[in-house]
C-alpha positions as CSV (number, residue, x, y, z in Angstrom):
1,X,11.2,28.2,0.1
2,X,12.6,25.6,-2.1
3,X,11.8,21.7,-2.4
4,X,14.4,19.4,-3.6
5,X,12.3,15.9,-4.5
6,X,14.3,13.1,-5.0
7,X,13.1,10.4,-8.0
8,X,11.2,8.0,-7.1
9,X,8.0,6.9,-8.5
10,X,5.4,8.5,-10.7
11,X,4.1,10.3,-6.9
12,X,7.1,12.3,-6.6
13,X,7.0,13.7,-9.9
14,X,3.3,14.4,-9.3
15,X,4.2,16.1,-5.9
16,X,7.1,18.1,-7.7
17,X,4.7,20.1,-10.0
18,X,1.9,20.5,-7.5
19,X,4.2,21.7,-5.2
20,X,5.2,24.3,-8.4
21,X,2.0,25.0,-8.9
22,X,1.2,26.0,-5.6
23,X,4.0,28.7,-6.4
24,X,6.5,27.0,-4.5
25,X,10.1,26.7,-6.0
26,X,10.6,22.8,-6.4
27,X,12.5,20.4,-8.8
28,X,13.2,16.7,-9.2
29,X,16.6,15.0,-8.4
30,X,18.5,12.3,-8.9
31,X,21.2,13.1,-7.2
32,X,21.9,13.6,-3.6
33,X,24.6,16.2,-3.7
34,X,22.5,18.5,-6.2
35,X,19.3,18.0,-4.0
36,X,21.1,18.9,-0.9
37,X,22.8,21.9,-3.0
38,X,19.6,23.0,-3.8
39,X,16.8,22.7,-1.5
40,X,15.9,24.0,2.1
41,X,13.3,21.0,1.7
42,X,14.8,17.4,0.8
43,X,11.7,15.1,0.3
44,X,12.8,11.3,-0.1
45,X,10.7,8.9,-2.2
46,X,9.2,6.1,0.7
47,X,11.3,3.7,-0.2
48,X,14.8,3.1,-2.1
49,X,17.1,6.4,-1.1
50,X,18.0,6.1,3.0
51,X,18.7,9.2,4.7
52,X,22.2,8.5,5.0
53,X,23.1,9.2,1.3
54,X,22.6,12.8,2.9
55,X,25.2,12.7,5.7
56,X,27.7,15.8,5.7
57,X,25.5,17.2,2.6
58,X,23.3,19.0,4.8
59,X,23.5,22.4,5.7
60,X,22.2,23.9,9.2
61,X,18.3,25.0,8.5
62,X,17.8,22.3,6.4
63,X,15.1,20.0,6.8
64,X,15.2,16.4,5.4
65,X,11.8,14.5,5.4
66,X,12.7,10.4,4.8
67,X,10.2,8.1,3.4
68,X,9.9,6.6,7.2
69,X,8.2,10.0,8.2
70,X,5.5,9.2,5.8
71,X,5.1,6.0,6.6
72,X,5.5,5.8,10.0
73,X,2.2,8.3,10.6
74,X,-1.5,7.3,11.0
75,X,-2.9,9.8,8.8
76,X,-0.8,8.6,5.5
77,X,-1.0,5.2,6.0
78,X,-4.9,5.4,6.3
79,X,-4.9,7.9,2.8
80,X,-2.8,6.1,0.9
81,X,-5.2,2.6,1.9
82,X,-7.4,4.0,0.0
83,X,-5.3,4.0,-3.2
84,X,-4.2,0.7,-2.5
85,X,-7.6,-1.0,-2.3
86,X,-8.5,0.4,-5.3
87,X,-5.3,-0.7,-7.2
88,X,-6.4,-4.1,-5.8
89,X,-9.7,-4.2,-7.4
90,X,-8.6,-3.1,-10.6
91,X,-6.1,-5.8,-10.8
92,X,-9.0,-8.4,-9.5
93,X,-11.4,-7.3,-12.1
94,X,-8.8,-7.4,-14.8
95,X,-7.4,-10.4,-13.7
96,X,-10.5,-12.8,-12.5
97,X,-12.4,-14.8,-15.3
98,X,-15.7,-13.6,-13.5
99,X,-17.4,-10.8,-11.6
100,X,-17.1,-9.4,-8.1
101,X,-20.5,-9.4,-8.0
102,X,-21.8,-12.8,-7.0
103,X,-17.9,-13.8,-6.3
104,X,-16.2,-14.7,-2.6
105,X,-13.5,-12.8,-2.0
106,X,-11.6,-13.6,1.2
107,X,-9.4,-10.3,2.7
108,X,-6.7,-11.4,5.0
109,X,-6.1,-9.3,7.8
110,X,-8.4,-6.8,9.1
111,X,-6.0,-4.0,9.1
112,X,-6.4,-0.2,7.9
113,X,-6.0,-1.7,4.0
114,X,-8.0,-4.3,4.5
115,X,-10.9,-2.4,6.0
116,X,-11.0,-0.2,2.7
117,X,-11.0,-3.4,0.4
118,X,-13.5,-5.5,2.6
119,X,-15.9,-2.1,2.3
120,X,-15.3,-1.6,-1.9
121,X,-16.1,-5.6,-2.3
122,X,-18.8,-5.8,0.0
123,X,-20.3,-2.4,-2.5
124,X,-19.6,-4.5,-5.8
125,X,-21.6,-7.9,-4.6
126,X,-19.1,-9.7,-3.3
127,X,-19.5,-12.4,-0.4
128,X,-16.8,-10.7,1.8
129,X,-15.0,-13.2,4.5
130,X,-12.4,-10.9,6.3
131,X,-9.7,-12.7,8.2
132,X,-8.1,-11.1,11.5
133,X,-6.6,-12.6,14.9
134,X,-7.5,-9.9,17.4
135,X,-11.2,-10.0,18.9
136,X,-11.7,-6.4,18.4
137,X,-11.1,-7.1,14.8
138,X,-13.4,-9.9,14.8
139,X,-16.3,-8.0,16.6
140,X,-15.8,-4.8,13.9
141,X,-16.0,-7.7,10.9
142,X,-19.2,-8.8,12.6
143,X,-20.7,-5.0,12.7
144,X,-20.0,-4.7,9.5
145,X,-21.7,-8.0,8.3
146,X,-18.8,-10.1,6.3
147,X,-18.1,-13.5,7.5
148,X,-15.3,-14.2,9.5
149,X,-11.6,-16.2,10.0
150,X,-9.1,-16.6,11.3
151,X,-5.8,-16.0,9.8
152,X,-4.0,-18.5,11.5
153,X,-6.8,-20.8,10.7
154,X,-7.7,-21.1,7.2
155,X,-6.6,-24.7,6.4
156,X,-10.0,-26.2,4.8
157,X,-11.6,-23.2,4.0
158,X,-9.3,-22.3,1.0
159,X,-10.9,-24.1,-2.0
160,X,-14.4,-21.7,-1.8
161,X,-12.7,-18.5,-2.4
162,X,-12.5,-16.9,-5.9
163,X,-10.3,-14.4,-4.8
164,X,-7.7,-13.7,-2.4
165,X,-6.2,-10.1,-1.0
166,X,-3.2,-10.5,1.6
167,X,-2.1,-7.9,3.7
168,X,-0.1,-9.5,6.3
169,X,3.5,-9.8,5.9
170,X,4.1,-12.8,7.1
171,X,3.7,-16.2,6.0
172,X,0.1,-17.1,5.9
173,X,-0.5,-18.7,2.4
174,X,2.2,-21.7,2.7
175,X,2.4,-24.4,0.1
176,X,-0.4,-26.5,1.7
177,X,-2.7,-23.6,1.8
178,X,-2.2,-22.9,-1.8
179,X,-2.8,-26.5,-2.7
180,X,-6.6,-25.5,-1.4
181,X,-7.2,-23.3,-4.0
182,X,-9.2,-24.0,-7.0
183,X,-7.5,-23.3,-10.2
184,X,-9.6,-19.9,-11.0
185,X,-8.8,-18.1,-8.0
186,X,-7.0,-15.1,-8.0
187,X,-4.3,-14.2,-5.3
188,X,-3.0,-10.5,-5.1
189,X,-0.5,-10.3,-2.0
190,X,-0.7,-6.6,-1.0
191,X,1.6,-7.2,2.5
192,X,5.3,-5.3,1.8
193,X,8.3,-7.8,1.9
194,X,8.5,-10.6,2.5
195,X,5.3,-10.8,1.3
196,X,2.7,-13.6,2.8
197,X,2.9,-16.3,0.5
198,X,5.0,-19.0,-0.4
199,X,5.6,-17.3,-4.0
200,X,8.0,-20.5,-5.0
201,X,5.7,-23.1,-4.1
202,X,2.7,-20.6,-6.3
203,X,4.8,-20.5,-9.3
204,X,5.0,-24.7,-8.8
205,X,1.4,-25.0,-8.1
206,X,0.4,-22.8,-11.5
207,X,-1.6,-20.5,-8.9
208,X,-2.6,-17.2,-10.5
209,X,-1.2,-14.5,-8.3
210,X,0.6,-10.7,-8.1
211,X,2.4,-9.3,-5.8
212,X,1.2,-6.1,-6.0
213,X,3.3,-3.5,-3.7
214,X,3.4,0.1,-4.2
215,X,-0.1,0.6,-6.2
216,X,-0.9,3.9,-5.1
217,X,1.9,5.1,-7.0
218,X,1.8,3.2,-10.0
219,X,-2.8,3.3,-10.0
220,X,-3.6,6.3,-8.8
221,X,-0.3,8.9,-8.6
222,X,-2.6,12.1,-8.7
223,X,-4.4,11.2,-5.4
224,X,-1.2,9.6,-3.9
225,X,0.7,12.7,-4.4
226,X,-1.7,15.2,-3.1
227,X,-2.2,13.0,0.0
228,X,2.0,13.1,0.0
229,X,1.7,16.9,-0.4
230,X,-1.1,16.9,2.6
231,X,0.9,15.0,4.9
232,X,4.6,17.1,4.1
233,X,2.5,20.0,5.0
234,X,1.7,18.1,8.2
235,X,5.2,17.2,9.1
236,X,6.6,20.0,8.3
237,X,3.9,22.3,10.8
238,X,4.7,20.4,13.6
239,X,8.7,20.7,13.1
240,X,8.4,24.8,12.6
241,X,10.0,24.5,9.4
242,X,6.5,26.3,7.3
């Protein structure tokens, strides 16, 4: 069986030599036409090549696996949480004039990312305040002992925090919210486009933020590939194409 893996970030180079190592023919690809020439497997990166650069390429008993197929499953999105909360931390530490330890550190949205980070800061010292809107969220955030918010709700609360993780993409840290903030605090927006902040009004307010998308990738491509290679296996079991 052979793997064509289109380019995309350092994960699918990753996944191209585990998958050679596993003895499996596989090579990288840039192009669509030579992927499509080559492989009975076409793995697209998550995001950036749509599966309709493949139409009238593909021959019958191929199988084509888009970056949707990863994304759109339970399993990856909780693995590759992990790899994002971490790339959030490192950026926090690097990034924040003090320590976790001893610092409060406000998650928004109680979601399967920000479960990992609200666990990882509450293990470094941090006073953990977890933001949600849903009252199973809330009671969860209570079993685990963080403080909580609301996300809809934050006005007044702001100007406490030393640092700030989004993972809601939508607009929850508007101008007047960031106004709130005191000058140290670090903002890393973690939500996929359009992101949750207002990042003009950030840049106008000097507030210290990144957008951070894609981290498992670009902090931790090793894990994020064999959790890529784990799933593919996955997806490609339950379509009888192993």
């Amino acid at each position: 069986m052979r793997f064509s893996i289109m380019e995309g970030d350092a994960r699918a180079k990753r996944l191209c030599e585990i998958l050679s190592e596993e003895g499996a023919e596989a090579r990288l690809f840039k192009s669509a036409e030579d992927a499509a020439a080559f492989g009975d497997i076409i793995v697209l990166p998550l995001k950036g090549v749509p599966a309709s650069h493949f139409n009238g390429l593909l021959r019958e008993g191929q199988t084509l696996v888009r970056g949707e197929d990863f994304l759109s499953r339970e399993d990856f999105a909780v693995l590759n949480a992990i790899a994002t909360a971490e790339g959030a931390l490192e950026i926090a530490m690097r990034e924040m004039p003090i320590t976790l330890h001893g610092s409060e550190a406000l998650v928004i949205g109680y979601g399967r990312i920000g479960k990992q980070l609200c666990e990882r800061l509450s293990a470094l010292g941090a006073r953990v305040t977890a933001s949600a809107r849903r009252d199973a969220d809330f009671a969860w955030i209570a079993a685990r002992g963080y403080a909580a918010a609301h996300s809809m709700r934050l006005d007044g609360t702001l100007h406490r925090y030393d640092a700030v993780f989004n993972t809601v993409p939508e607009l929850v840290l508007p101008a007047e919210r960031l106004n709130e903030l005191k000058q140290a605090c670090v903002v890393i927006d973690l939500a996929s486009a359009p992101g949750g902040m207002d990042f003009e009004a950030a840049e106008r307010l000097g507030v210290r933020y990144l957008w951070a998308l894609s981290l498992p990738g670009k902090c931790a491509p090793e894990s994020a590939a064999r959790v890529m290679r784990l799933v593919l296996n996955r997806i490609l079991e339950e379509r009888g194409a192993l």
